[in-house]
Structures are given as C-alpha cells and as structure tokens.
Steps between C-alpha positions, in 0.01 A plus 500: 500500500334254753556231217874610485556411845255269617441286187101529516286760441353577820429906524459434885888494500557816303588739772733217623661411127537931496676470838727241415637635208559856594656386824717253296553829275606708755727246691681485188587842441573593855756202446611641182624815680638341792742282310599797287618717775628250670727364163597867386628565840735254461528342167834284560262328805189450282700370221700237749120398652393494117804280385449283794178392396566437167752297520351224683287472115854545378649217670238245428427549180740702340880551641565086395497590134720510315588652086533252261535697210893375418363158535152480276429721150109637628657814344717486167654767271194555282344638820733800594435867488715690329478776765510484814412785749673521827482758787800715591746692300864416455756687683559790455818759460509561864405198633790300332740602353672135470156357341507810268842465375471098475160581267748749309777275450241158352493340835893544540629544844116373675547302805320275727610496893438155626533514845502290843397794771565184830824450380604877337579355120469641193545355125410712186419395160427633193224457255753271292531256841131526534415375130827223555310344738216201430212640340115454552232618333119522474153675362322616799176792564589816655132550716545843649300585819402850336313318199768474216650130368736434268711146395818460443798227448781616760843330467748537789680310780348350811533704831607234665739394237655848514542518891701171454802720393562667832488114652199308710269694685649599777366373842245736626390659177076473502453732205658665167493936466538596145515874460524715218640786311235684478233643725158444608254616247328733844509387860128530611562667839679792312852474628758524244552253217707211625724222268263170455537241723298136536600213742375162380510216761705213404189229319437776285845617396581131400203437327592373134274827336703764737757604255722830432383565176704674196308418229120574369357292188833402422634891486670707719338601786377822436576790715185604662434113628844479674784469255764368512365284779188453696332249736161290399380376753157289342373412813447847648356830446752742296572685788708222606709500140826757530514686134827655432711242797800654682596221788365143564563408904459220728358663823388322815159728562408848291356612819878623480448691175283820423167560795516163536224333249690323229481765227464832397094414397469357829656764651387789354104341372501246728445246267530121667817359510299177355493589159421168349190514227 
C-alpha cells in the first residue's frame, strides 16, 4: 500500500498511505450518491449540465467532420451484411392506417409532405417523384450504440436535393423535422407512444451522406428498416435516422415542436441533440 501511494517502501508511512486511500475511497462514494440524487431528481437538468460538457470535446474534435462515404470506396459491396437489424417495429394497424394501406397496395398511394412551417407550404410526392429525382449512392457501417453493426450500400436522393422542390430555404429556417409514420419503439418516461420525430440542424441535413433512402443492397427497402422511404443520416447516431418518413419540413427552431429537445429520443431518453459519431 505505502508503495502504491508514495512510490517507496517506507512502513513509517503506512498509517498515512491507509489514510489516504480510504479517505480518497470514501470521498468518492459520498460523491457518487450526491450526484445521483441530485441527477434523478431532475434528469432533463443533469442531462443539459451533462451535454454541456461534452460538447466542448464535441466541438473541437469532433462536430467539424464530416462523412465521406459517397466520395471514397473504404467500404465496397463485397463488405455488406445481408441482414441488417434495426430497432423499432413498423406501424402498425392503428397507428396508420395510410402507411398500412400504401404497404397493401406495393407502395401505391405513399406520400411524402415536404413542407415550409415559416411560410405555411406544403408539396407532396410520391415514391415515383422521389426515385425521378438524381440519385446517390454508397456502402457505409451501421455502428449501433447498443452493440450491433451491420453494412450496407443505400441508394436514394440527397436531403438537400429533395427540399429543393418546395424552392430555397426559406429565410429563417435553422433546422429540418422529419417525422414519421410510425411510432416510437417506447418513450422512456412512460407516457404514451408518440409518432418519430428528429430535427437535424442545417450542416448536417446538407451533408452529401444525409440521404432519404429507398433502397438497401440494391433491393427494396425492406419493411422493418423503413420502407418505402427512410432517412440515413451517416454522420449520427440512428436515433437521428426517421424509418418509415411521413413529412420533411423546414422549421426555424424545434424548440417549437414536441417538449422542446429536437426529437422524440431526446425528448423522451434524453439523448443529446448532438448525435454526431
């Protein structure tokens, strides 16, 4: 012990090298508990002081970069997974009926709802304008925060390629809401399931490897990761990629939009609005 602190191995020091470390021990602890009361009293405080200390790492060494995956072949088609897990479940019967019947009817009838919420416009499209529009594709690594990976080549059409067709972005607008059809897979403080919502801020949304995605591996996308249309988003966390999309929308701040977070994660498991990985 007296060499573990003191670097010699003077026994004179022993009751002082014993002192040390259970005082040290003890500080610990008793500042284990303190912080735990004080975050589970209020988690939505701990969780801002927690995400505003992380994200002074985040802006120097990670928030400046940026995806390259469209641009560079680290990843090519011999390296996807056949599978891929996701989390969630598609809609279901009572949750949309529209989704449901679209899945029915091969994709017939599914819309998108672009929207401009400072101005009140609307445009929709279908899954045939979507696909009409210039295409991008890449092989990319799913890393999943709960353990899981998987890689796959996703083919779609650039966000900010697709919010060109309701006009410029409008004066104002500081971030894109993309919600979906379906619901959140549980919302952690046990209020009842809400549709799926993530803001992205505007240098991720027109990022060349943020894309609405429609096709996996050169398939289909299939139905339990997001057909007929879903966001990837290879930059972030997957809590920040819409399965299953309803509405695309310029907004000027989604402090406007659910408790106030930018999505239902950071809403409900107040997850950072910095997803970036």
């Amino acid at each position: 012990m007296v060499h573990m602190v003191f670097g010699d191995m003077n026994t004179d020091r022993a009751a002082q090298a014993y002192i040390i470390v259970i005082t040290t021990i003890v500080i610990v602890v008793l500042f284990w508990i303190v912080l735990s009361y004080w975050s589970l009293a209020d988690r939505a405080r701990a969780q801002r002081f927690t995400a505003s200390i992380t994200e002074i790492g985040r802006k120097i060494f990670l928030n400046r970069l940026r995806p390259r995956m469209s641009r560079q072949n680290t990843y090519t088609d011999k390296d996807i997974s056949q599978f891929h897990w996701t989390n969630g479940l598609p809609p279901a019967d009572d949750e949309s009926p529209e989704w449901i019947a679209a899945r029915d009817n091969e994709w017939e009838g599914y819309t998108i709802t672009l929207g401009d919420d400072l101005n009140g416009t609307e445009k929709t499209i279908t899954l045939d304008d979507l696909r009409e529009l210039p295409q991008t594709s890449y092989v990319a690594v799913h890393t999943c925060m709960q353990g899981w990976s998987a890689t796959s080549r996703w083919t779609g059409v650039r966000l900010r390629d697709l919010m060109e067709l309701i006009g410029p972005k409008p004066d104002g607008a500081r971030y894109v809401l993309v919600d979906s059809y379906g619901l959140a897979q549980k919302m952690y403080d046990n209020r009842p399931r809400e549709p799926f919502y993530a803001a992205l801020d505007l240098e991720t949304a027109y990022e060349d490897d943020t894309i609405v995605a429609y096709e996996r591996n050169g398939n289909p996308l299939e139905t339990h990761l997001g057909a007929p249309a879903r966001l990837r988003v290879e930059s972030n966390h997957g809590y920040k990629m819409v399965k299953w999309i309803n509405s695309i929308r310029w907004i000027r701040d989604y402090a406007d939009y659910g408790d106030g977070r930018g999505g239902t994660r950071e809403d409900s498991a107040l997850q950072a609005f910095n997803g970036r990985i």
